[in-house]
Each structure stands twice: as structure tokens, then as C-alpha cells.
VOGUZA-703993 format. One record per residue (C-alpha): x, y, z; residue in one letter; residue number from 1. Coordinates in pm, whole numbers. Layout:
BEGIN
<rec><x>X</x><y>Y</y><z>Z</z><type>A</type><seq>NUM</seq></rec>
...
//
This chain:
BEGIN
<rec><x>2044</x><y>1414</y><z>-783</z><type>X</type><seq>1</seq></rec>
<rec><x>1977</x><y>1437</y><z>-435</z><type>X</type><seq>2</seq></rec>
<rec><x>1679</x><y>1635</y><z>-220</z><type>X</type><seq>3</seq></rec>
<rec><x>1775</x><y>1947</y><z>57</z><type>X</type><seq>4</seq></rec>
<rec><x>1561</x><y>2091</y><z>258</z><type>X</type><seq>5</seq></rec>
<rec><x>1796</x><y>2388</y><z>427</z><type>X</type><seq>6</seq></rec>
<rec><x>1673</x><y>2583</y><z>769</z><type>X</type><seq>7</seq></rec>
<rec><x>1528</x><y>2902</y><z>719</z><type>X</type><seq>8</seq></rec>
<rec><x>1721</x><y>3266</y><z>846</z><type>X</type><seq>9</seq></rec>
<rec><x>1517</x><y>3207</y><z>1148</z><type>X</type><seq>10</seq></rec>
<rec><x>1674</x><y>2864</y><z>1301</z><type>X</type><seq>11</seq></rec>
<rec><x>1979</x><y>2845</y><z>1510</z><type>X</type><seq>12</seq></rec>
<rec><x>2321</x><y>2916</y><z>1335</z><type>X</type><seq>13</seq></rec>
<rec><x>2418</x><y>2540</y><z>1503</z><type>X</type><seq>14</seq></rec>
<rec><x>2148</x><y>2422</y><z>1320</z><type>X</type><seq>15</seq></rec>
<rec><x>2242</x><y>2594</y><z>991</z><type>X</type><seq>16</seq></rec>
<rec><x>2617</x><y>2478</y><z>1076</z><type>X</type><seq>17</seq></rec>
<rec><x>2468</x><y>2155</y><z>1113</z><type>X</type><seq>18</seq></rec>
<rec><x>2248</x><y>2156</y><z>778</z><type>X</type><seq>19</seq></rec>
<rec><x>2584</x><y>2238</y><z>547</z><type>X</type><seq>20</seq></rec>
<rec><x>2817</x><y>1985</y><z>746</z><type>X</type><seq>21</seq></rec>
<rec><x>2623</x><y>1757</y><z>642</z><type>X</type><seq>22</seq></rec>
<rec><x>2545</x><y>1841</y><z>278</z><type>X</type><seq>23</seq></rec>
<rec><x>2894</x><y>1874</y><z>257</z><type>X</type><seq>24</seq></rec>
<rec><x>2938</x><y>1546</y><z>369</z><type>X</type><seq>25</seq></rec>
<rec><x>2689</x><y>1394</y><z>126</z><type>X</type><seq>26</seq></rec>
<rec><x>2779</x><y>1606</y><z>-157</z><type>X</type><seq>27</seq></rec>
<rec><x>3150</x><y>1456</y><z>-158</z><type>X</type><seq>28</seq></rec>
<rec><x>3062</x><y>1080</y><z>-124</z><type>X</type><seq>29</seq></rec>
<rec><x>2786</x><y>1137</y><z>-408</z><type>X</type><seq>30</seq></rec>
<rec><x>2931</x><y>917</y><z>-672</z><type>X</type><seq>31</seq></rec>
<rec><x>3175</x><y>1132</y><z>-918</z><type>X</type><seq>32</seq></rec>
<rec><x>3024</x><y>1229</y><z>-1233</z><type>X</type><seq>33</seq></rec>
<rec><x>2930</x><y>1558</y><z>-1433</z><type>X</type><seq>34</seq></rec>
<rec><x>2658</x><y>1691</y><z>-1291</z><type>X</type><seq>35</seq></rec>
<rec><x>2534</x><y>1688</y><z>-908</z><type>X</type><seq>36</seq></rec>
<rec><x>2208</x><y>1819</y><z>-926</z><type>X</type><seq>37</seq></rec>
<rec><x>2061</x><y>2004</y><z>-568</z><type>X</type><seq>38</seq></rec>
<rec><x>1733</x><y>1969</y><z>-552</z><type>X</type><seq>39</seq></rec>
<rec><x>1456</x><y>2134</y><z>-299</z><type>X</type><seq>40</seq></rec>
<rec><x>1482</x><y>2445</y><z>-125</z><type>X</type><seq>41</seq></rec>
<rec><x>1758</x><y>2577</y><z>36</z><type>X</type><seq>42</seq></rec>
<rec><x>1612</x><y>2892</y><z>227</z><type>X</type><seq>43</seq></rec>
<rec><x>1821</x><y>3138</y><z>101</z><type>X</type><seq>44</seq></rec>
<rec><x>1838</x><y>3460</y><z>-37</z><type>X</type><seq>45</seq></rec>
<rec><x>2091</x><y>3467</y><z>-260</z><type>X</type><seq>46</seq></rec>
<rec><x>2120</x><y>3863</y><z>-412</z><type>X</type><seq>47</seq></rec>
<rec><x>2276</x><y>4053</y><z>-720</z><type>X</type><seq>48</seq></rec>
<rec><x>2606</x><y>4154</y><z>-569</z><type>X</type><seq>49</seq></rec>
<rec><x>2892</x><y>4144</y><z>-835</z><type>X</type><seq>50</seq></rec>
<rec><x>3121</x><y>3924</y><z>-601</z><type>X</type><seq>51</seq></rec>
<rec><x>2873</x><y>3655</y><z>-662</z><type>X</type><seq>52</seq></rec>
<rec><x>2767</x><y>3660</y><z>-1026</z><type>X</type><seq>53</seq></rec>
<rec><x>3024</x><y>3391</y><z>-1100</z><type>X</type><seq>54</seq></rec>
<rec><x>2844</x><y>3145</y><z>-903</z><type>X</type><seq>55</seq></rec>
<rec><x>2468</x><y>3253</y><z>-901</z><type>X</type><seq>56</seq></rec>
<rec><x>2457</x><y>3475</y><z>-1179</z><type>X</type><seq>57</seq></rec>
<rec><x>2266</x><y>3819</y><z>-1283</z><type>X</type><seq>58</seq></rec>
<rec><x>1896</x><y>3734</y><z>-1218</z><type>X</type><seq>59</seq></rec>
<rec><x>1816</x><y>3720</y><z>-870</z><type>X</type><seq>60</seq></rec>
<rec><x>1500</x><y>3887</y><z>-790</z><type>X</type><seq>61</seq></rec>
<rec><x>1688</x><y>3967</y><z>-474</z><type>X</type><seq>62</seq></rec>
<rec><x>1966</x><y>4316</y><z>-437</z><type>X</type><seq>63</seq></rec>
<rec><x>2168</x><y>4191</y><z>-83</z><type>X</type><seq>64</seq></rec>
<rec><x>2227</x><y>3850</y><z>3</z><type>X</type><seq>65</seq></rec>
<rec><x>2104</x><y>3732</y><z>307</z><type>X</type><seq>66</seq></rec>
<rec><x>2331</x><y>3487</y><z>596</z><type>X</type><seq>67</seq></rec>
<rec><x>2193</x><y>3178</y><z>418</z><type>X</type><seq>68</seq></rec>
<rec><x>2222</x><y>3329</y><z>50</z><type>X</type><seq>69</seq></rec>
<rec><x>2569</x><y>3385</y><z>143</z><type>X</type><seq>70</seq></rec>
<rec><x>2615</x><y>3032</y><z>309</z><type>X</type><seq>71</seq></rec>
<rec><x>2512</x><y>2846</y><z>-33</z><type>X</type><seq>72</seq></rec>
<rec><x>2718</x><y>3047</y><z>-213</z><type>X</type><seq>73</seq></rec>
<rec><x>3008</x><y>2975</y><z>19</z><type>X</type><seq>74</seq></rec>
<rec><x>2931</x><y>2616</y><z>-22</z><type>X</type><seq>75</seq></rec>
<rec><x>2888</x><y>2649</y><z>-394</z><type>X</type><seq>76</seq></rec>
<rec><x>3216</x><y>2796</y><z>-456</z><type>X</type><seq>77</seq></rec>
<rec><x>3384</x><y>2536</y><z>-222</z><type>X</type><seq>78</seq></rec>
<rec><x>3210</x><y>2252</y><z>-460</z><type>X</type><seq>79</seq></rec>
<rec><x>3305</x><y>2478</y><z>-776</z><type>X</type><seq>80</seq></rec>
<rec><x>2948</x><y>2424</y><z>-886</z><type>X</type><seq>81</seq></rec>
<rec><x>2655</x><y>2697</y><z>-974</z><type>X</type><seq>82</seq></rec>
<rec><x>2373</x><y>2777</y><z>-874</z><type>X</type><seq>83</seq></rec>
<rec><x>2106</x><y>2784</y><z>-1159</z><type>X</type><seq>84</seq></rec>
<rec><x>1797</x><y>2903</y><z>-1013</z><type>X</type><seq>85</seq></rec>
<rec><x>1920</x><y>3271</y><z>-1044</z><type>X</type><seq>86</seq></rec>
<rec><x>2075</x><y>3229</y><z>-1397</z><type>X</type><seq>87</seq></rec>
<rec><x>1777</x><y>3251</y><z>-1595</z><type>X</type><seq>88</seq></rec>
<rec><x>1543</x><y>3536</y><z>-1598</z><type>X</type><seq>89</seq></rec>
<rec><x>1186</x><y>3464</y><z>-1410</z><type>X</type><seq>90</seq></rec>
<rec><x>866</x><y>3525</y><z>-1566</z><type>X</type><seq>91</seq></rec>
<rec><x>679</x><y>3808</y><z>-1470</z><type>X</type><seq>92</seq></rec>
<rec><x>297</x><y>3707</y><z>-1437</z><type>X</type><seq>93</seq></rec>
<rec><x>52</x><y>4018</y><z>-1510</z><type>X</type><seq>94</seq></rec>
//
């Protein structure tokens, strides 16, 4: 498991490019095993577009992906891994 803190919509596209180079770069020299776990938060908005239910699933709270949404998924399909924080429905507090 290993912590990410991603740049939000806001920063420079060099410093997003930046952020995923080197996630990329950590994520492949992680040591090989079943599960990689990415923890923290990646500042994305990742939405409920069929193209990307594969990968993140049906239970976004968000419709349309935003550039990072779409950047994590990019990277997630690259890695052929998931992401599970929009696989499982959230709670709805009253």
C-alpha cells in the first residue's frame, strides 16, 4: 500500500503530468504481488459514463468525468487495476 496525494483540476497540467509520471514510476517498482492498494486522495472526479464502468464502476456520485477523473482512469486501465471507491454505493446521511 502506498499514500497519493494528486493535484487538484486547478494546478498546472505540468504539474499533473508530473504527479502521474511519477506514480507511474512507483507503482511499477512496488514489489509484485496481488493487490496494490492506492491510498489518499487523488483529486478527481471520476463520473458514470459507460466507457468507464469497467474500471470505476456504476456508483459515482458524479455524471461527467472531469480532466483528472479521466487521468486516473487512464492510469488505471494502463495498470489493469480498479478503482474501488466508486464501486460500492455511498450512504446517504438524512
Amino acid at each position: 500500500m502506498f499514500n497519493a496525494l494528486a493535484p487538484s483540476e486547478v494546478k498546472s497540467d505540468d504539474s499533473k503530468d508530473s504527479f502521474y509520471e511519477e506514480l507511474e514510476l512507483v507503482f511499477d517498482h512496488f514489489p509484485k504481488c496481488r493487490m496494490k492498494i492506492l491510498w489518499r486522495d487523488i483529486n478527481a472526479e471520476m463520473g458514470r459514463e459507460d466507457i468507464f464502468k469497467r474500471i470505476i464502476g456504476n456508483e459515482s456520485l458524479i455524471k461527467n468525468s472531469k480532466g483528472n477523473g479521466v487521468r486516473i482512469i487512464d492510469f488505471a486501465t494502463s495498470k489493469i487495476v480498479v478503482v474501488k471507491s466508486t464501486m460500492f454505493p455511498h450512504l446517504k446521511h438524512s
